[in-house]
Structure formats: C-alpha cells, structure tokens
N, C-alpha and C positions, 0 to 999 in steps of 0.2 A: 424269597422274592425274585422273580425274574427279572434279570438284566438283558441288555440288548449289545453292550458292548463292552469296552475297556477304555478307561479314562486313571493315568498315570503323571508324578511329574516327570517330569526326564532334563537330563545336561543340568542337574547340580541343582535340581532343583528351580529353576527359570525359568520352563518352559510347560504347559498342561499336551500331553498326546493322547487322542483318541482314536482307538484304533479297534479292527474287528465289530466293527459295526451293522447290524441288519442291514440290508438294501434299502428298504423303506425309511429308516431312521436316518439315513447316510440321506436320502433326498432331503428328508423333512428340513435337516440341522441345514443344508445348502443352501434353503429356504430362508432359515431364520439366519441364519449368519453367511452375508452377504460377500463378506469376504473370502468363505472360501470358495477355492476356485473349480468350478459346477464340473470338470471334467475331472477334476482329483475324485480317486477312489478310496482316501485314506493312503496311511493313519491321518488323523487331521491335527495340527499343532496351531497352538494358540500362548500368548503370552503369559506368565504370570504376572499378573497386575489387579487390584483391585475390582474394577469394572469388570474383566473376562470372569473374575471368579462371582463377580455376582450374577451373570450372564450364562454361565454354565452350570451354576447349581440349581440354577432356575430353569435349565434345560434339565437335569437328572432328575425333576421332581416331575416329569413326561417321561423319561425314559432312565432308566434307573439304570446306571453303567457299574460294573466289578470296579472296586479300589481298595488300596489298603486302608486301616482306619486313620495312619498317617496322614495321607494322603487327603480323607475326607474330611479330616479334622483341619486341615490345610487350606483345602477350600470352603468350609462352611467361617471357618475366621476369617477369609477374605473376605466374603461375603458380608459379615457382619461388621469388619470397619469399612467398606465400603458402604453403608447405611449408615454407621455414624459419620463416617466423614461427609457424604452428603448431607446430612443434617447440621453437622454445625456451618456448612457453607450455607445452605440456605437460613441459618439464622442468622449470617453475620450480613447475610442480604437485606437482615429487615431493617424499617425503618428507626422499631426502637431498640435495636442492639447496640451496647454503649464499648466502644472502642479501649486499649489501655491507653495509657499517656505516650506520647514517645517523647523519650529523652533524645538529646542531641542537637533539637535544635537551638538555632540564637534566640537570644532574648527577644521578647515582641512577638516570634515567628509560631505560627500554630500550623494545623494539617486538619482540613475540613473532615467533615464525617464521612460524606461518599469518599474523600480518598482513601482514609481509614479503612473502611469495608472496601475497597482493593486491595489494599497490605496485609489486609488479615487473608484474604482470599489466599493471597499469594503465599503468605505463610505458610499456610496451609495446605495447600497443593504443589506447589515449588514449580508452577509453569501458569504463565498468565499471557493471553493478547490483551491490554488495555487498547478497547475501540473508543475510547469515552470521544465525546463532541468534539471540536477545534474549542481552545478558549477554556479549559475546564480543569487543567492544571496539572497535564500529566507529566512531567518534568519534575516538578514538586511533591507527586506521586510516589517516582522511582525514590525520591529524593527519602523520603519518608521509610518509607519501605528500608533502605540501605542504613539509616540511624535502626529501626526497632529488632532489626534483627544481625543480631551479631554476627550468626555464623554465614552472610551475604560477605564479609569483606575477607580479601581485598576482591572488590568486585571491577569485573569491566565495561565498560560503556560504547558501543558501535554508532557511530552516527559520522554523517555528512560534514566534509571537509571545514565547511563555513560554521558548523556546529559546535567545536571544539570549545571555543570561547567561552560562548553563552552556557553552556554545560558546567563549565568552571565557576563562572562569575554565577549563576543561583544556585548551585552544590554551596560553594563558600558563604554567601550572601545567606542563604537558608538555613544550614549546619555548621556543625565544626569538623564537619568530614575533612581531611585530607587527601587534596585532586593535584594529580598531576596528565598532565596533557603530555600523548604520546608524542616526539618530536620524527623519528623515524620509523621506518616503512621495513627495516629490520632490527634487530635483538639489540639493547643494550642495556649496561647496568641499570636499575630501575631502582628510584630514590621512594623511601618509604613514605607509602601512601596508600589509605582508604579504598581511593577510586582513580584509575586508569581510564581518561578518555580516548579511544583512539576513533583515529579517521577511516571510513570502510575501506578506504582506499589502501589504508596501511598494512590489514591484517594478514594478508595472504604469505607476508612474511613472520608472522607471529604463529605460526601453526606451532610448529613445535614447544613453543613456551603453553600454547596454550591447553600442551597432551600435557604435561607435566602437573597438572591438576593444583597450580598456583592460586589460580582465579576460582574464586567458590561462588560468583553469581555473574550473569551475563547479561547488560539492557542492551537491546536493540532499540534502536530510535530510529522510527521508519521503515520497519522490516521487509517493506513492501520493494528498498532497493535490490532485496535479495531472492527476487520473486521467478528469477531464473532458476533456484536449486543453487545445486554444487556443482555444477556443471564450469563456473569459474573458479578462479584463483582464488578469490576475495567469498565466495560462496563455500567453498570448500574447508578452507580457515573456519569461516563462522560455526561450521559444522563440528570441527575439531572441539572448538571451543562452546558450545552448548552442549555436546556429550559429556564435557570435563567441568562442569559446574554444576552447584545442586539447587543454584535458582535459574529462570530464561524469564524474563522481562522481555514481550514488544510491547510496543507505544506507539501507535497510531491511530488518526481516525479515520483513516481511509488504506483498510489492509490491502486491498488488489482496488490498479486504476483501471484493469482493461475489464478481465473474465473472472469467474469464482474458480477455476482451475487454478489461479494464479494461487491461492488459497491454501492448496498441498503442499506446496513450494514452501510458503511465509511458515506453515505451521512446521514443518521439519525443523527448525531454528527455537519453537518454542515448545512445542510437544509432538513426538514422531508418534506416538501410538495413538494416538486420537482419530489423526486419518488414515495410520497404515502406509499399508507400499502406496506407490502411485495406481501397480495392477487393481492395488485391492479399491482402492480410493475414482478408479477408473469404475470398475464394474458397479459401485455402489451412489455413487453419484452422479457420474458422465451420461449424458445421449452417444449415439452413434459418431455423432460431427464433433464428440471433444466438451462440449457446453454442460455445465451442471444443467441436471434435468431440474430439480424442483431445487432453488437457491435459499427458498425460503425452510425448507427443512434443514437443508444442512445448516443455513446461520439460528434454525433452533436447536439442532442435534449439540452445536459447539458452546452457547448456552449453557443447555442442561449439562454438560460436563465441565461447567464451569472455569472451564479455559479459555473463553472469551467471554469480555465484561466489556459492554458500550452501555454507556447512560449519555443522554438529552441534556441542553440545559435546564428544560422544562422539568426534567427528570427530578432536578438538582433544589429547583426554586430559584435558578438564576435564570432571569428574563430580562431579555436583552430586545432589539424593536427591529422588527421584523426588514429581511436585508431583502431590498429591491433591486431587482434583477432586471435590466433595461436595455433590448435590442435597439440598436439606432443604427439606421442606413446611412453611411456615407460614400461621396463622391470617391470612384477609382479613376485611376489613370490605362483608361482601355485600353493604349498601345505594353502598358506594362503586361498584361494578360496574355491580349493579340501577338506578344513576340515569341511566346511558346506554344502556341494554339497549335501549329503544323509539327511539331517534336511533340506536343502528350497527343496527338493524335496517331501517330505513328506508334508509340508505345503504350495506346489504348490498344492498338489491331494486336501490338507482339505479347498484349497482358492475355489475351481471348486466342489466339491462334499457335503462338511459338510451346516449344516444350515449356515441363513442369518451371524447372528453373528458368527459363527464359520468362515464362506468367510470372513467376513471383518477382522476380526481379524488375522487370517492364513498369510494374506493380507500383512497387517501391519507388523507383525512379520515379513515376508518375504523379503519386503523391507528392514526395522533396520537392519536385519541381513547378507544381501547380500551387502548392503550399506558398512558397517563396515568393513567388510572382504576385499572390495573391496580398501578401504582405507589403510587398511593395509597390502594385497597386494603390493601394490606401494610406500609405507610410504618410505623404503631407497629408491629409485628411486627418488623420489620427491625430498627427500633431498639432493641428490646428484647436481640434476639440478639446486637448487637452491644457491648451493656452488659453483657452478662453474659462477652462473649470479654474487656473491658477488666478487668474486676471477675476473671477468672481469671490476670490480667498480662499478655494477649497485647494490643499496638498493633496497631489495626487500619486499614486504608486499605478505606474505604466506597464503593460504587462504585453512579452512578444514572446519571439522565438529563435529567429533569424538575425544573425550580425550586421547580414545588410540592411536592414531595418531599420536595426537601429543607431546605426550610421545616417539612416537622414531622418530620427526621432533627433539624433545630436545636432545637427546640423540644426535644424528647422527650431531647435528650441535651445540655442547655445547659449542665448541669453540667460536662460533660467537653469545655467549650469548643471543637470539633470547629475544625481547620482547613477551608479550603474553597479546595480547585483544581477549579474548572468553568471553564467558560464567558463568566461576569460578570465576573469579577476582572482586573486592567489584569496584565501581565508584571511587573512590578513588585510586586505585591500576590500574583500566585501566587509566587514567589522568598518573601518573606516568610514567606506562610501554610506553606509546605515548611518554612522552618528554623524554623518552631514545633514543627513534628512531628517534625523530626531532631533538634531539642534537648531533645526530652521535652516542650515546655511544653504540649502535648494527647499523648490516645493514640488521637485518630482522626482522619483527614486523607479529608474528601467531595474524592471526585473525579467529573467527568464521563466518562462511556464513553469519548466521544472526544477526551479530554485528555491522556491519561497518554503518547502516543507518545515515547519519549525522555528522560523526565525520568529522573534517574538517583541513587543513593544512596540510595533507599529500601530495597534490603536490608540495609542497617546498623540498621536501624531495627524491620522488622517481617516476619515471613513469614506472614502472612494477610491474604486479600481476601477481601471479601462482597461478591458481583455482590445489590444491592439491587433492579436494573432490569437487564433484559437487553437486547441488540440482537440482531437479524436476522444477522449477521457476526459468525464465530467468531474472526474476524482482530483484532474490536477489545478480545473479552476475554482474549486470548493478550498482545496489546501488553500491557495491563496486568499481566498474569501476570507477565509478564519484566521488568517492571520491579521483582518481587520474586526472581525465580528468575532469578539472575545472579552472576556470583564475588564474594566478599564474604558471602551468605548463606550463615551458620553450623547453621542449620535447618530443618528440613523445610518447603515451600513448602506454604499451605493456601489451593486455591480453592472457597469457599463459593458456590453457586448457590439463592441463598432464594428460592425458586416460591410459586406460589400452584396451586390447583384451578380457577381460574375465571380469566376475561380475555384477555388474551394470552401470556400465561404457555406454556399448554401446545402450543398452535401454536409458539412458538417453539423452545422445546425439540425437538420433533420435527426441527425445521429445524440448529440447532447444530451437530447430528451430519453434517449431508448437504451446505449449502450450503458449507462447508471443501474436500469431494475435489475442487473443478475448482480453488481456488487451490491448495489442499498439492498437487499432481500437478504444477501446472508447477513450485514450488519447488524438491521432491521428489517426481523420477518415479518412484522406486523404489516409491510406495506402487501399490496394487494399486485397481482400477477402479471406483469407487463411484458411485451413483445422485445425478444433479445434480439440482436443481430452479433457478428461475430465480426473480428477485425477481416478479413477476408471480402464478408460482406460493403463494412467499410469501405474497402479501398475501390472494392466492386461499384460502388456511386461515385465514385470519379472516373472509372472507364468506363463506364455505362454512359456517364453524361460526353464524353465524347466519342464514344460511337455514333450518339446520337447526332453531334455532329457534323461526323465522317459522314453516316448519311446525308444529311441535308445538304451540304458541299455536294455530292456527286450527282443529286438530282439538277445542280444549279446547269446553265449552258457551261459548255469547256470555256468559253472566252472570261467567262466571271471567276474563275478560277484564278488567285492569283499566284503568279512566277516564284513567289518564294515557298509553295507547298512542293514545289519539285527540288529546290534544294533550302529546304530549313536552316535556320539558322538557330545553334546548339547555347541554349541558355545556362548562362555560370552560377550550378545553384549553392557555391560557399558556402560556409558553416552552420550546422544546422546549428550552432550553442555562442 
C-alpha cells in the first residue's frame, strides 16, 4: 500500500511526529488542522491525547503514512476510547440516564440530576467549565462532585476574597467535607482537611506547595478573574496549581465579560489543549483585529468536547418569571458634567492625534473621567428613586462604581442606614454588611459593579436592582441580576437602569446591547449573529462624541467661547472601587 509519509511517537511516547510528508499532503493536512502553522514545512507534532488520535487516524484512512505496528496499535486504541468516552458523555447527557447515589452528604441534603450529569461529566473527563445559568446551583455542584469522587481530595478551591465564607458555610451545611479557609497569602502548617478555600489574592504565594502535587482537584470560582493569563502573580500560581491536579473545576455563568479571546485565557486554567497555544488558538479563531471570527462555532466546538456545560433554567424545568429590565431617565446635575467637558475634550483631540501610548492612555483617562462625573451627575437622582422604591416596601440592592458616589448615595440616604459591599470593605466586614440587609436591619445594600459575582441569598430578601453607574459589559450587570433571579425568589425580578442624557451614559447604553453577542454566542451558540464592537471601539464613542463637540465650539463666535476652555480646570477622578 502506498504511503505518503511518516507518522511516529517520539519523547517517550507523548507526542505523534509527522514527518516526510508529500507536498501536496503537507498542504491538505494545513488545511484540515488549523493549528498548524501554514509556513512550517514539517515534521509536524501533535499531542498525544485521545481526540488527536481520533483525528489523525481519520486523516491516515486519506493518506496512509509508514508506522510501526506499535505505533498503529497505539493510535487505533486511542481512537477507540475516544468513541467510547464520547459515548458514555453524551449518555450521561441524556435526560433518562440515572445518576449513582452520592454519599457524603447531610441528612435531608440531595444533588439534583442535571448536577449529577456534571459530576459524572467531570468524572469522566477530569476538566470541566460549568457555564450553567445564575441561580442553578453550581457551588452545590462542586460541592457534590468533591463527596462522589474520592480521588478529588484534598482539593482546592480559588475564589474571591468575600467568598471564603459562604464556600465554608454550604461545603459544611451540605456535606461532612472537612474545610478549612486559607488565612494567609504564604505557606503554613495546614490542619487536616477535605477542602482548602483560598482567596485568589492569596495564591501567588502558594505556588510552590502547589508543584508539590498535594492538591488532587482544583475549583476555580469565577475563572473569568483570571482572564489575563499568567501574565500575573496570582495567574501564574493558578497555572502551577492546575497542572498539578487531576481534576480543574470552573464555575461560572459568565466565562469572559468583555471578548471571546478572553476565552483562551479562562480555558488554560481548565483544559490547555482544547484551545492550544494562544498562536494556534489565534490562527483558528481570531479575525485580523484580534475578535473571535465566528463565536458561535467556537462556543459549539467547546460543547462537542464536552469541557463546557451551560444549561438554562428552562433547560432544567425551573421557571422562574420573567426579569424586567427598565431604562428610566433621570434628572443630572449639568454643572457636574460641564466641569469636565474642556479636559475630555482636550483628551478627545490627545486620544485621535498624540502617539500610540498617548491614544490609549488619553483614552483611558477619558473614560475614568467622563464615567465619574457622570455618576455624580445623577448621584441625588439615584438616591431619590431609590427612597421612594424603600418608602413603597420594596429592599432594594444599589448598584455603582465609583466612591464618590457613593458617598452622596450615603449621605442622601443616611437615614435608611444603607449597607455597603464594594470594594473598601475587608471579607469580613462584607459578610457582616450582607447579614444587615438579610436581616432587615437596612432595606438597601451599595454594591460594586464588580462585587456581586457569587454572593448568594439575596433573593430571600429582595427582587430589585438599580444599576446607579453602569459598565461597558453586559456580563457584569447579568452577575448581579442573578444574584436576585435564582430559586428561592417568590417575585418578579426588577432590573432598573437609571440613565442620564448627558456623559457616558448614552454611549454605553448603545454598547449593552452589542458588546454581549461575541460572549452569549460562545455560551449560547443557538443565538443568532450580531454585530460586535471591540473595547477600543468603546472608548472610540466617548471621543467621538466629543470631537463632536470640539467641533461645534469652534464654529461658535470666539466671544461665546468661555474663559475656562483656555485654562480647564482638572477634575479629581478618585477611586475607581
């Protein structure tokens, strides 16, 4: 039989190398395997792992390559538990496949069947993204997962400083795991325990314990904090510590807030070979400007490899009533605006004219600064409306951005002693300010935009948000949303969007709607193709809209022109958290 090349394994067996290839075959395979890179001439190497081996014997029955019969005997069995093993994953997908029991938990305490067929999933594969809804129990997930399979402990748990807590209290409440909450940020004695929660903050001094191959499973809670790569401290730790474990748990339902690039990042953390290098994950994915080309393939490609699982509530048979989403204009305070308008204008012209780093930076500044003002702007407005949802009986959970904000959200509403989860407050002091507002002792609880991921039991308590300050990502006012719109809430979910006419406000709004389709598409590829923009483009509607500006000003007569555009005066834009 004619062959066309050589296909061997090589380095111990880990690795398939094809090499001596015809010309013609050498394009074809560039073709079909997008990974490799169109200018390599050979040999060409590929992983050994189940999927490559089903993917390259499916190439040799096209082109038939030299091997020993070790060799083929090597790859035709990869091939084959790769068919079983997708098989019994898509059966444990169906609706009537019956779960085993898990032991472990407390008395009372059960594990629904969709979480079930995730722990089997994960079993199974030993790398899972849980995308399931807000509201759908993935805590209780990990939770289950960590009792059915023995060889998961002692396992570690990554999540957000405020999380700690609430991690311990339903590990314990649900199981008889044994949890201990990491108290520092480097090594010490560690008292015997099931499960290790640490703070992300903490880990980048845990690297070394975590090569040591102590920890046999890893849940990430939020993975989408680590959506930089390893490029940090606390990125590079998690890195350590996912190579050195034989399970990766993420848990979220919102894996990237901005781009699906962000996507390569989060999955390094749960499976690196699914997406490859970034090169290869570049060429296969990306457009020219960086942007996943088609979003909706790749969130099917991750599907079918069964390393990402989102289910609906609808999915589930839990139906919950439908969350209204309610833009209301209110009254700003125009000199708040007007006392930046002559500085973003200035650094509209240095975002369009100055060097690279002068654009992006201009950029930035421009944003923080038009963001801010814009907030406070409408800061008594906000407060007003949200006195009057208290004064109707509805608790309300306040939602900003900026310190200075919420300094006259406090002010304005001191009476109704406001709790406050941002940014400032130690884990410790957010836990507290929460069970002020679960116990009634306030009926309004400030949160930051990007605070609310995970915190839980707030629908016992209230079904209205007022987004007071918005963000650029529709991913981080949804987190919050489902932290009301989850089982347990007996009432209609109400999400308020208090705008302004002026600021940043209506750029952003524009954007809410658009910059969502490249992440809902990989979550959810069923949705249908919508126009992306890019953060760049973003910040592009805020110098754009005062260019437009600067224009209009210079048509005016010079006498209309007032005195403070020649020397502005530099607005204090304090803490973004």
């Amino acid at each position: 039989m004619r062959t066309y090349g050589e296909l061997r394994l090589i380095e111990g067996g880990t690795a398939w190398e094809m090499s001596s290839l015809e010309p013609h075959v050498a394009i074809r395979l560039k073709h079909i395997f997008p990974r490799v890179p169109k200018q390599s001439t050979g040999p060409f190497r590929f992983p050994r792992d189940l999927m490559h081996a089903a993917d390259l014997d499916w190439f040799l029955s096209r082109y038939p390559l030299a091997m020993s019969d070790g060799d083929r005997n090597a790859l035709r069995g990869g091939r084959l538990d790769f068919e079983m093993q997708q098989a019994e994953m898509e059966r444990i997908l169906l609706p009537e496949y019956v779960p085993p029991a898990v032991v472990g938990l407390r008395e009372g305490q059960k594990v629904r069947h969709y979480q079930m067929q995730a722990v089997e999933l994960l079993r199974r594969r030993r790398s899972l993204l849980l995308g399931d809804e807000g509201g759908l129990g993935k805590t209780y997930t990990a939770a289950a997962f960590l009792c059915a399979e023995a060889q998961s402990l002692p396992a570690a748990v990554v999540c957000d400083p405020h999380m700690q807590k609430q991690w311990k209290d339903k590990l314990t409440a649900f199981t008889h795991l044994r949890v201990h909450i990491i108290t520092k940020a480097s090594p010490y004695d560690l008292p015997p325990a099931d499960v290790y929660v640490f703070r992300i903050s903490q880990i980048g001094g845990w690297a070394d314990i975590f090569a040591t191959d102590f920890f046999k499973a890893a849940v990430f809670d939020e993975p989408q904090s680590l959506r930089t790569g390893t490029s940090t401290a606390k990125g590079a730790a998690a890195k350590v510590l996912a190579n050195h474990v034989s399970y990766r748990l993420g848990l979220t339902a919102t894996p990237i807030y901005g781009y699906g690039i962000e996507m390569h990042n989060v999955m390094q953390f749960i499976d690196d070979t699914v997406l490859g290098s970034f090169a290869d994950f570049s060429r296969e994915w990306t457009d020219d400007m960086g942007r996943i080309g088609n979003p909706k393939a790749l969130g099917t490609y991750l599907r079918e490899q069964h390393v990402l699982l989102r289910r609906l509530k609808s999915d589930v048979g839990l139906e919950l009533p439908k969350v209204s989403r309610i833009i209301e204009y209110v009254d700003f305070d125009a000199k708040a605006v007007q006392s930046i308008e002559d500085l973003a204008r200035v650094l509209a012209i240095r975002a369009t004219t100055g060097t690279f780093v002068e654009r992006g930076q201009a950029a930035r500044e421009l944003d923080m600064m038009v963001r801010q003002a814009t907030g406070l702007s409408k800061a008594k407005a906000v407060a007003q409306f949200v006195r009057l949802m208290v004064e109707a009986g509805e608790p309300v959970l306040l939602v900003g951005w900026h310190r200075a904000v919420y300094d006259i959200w406090l002010e304005e509403l001191a009476d109704l002693r406001p709790a406050m989860y941002t940014g400032s407050e130690t884990a410790a002091q957010k836990n507290k300010e929460k069970d002020r507002f679960l116990t009634g002792d306030t009926d309004v609880m400030i949160m930051s935009l990007r605070s609310g991921a995970g915190i839980d039991d707030l629908q016992f308590r209230s079904s209205v948000v007022v987004f007071g300050e918005l963000d650029w990502s529709p991913g981080i006012h949804q987190q919050i949303i489902w932290r009301l719109d989850r089982e347990g809430q007996e009432d209609p979910v109400t999400a308020f969007f208090l705008v302004s006419e002026e600021g940043s406000d209506p750029p952003i709004m524009d954007v809410l709607g658009i910059k969502a389709s490249e992440a809902n598409q990989i979550v959810d590829p069923h949705l249908g193709v919508q126009k992306v923009d890019d953060d760049t483009t973003n910040l592009g509607r805020l110098v754009e809209r005062y260019l437009q500006k600067v224009s209009k000003a210079s048509k005016r007569p010079a006498s209309t022109v007032p005195a403070a555009a020649m020397q502005p005066e530099v607005a204090t834009t304090g803490s973004l958290f």
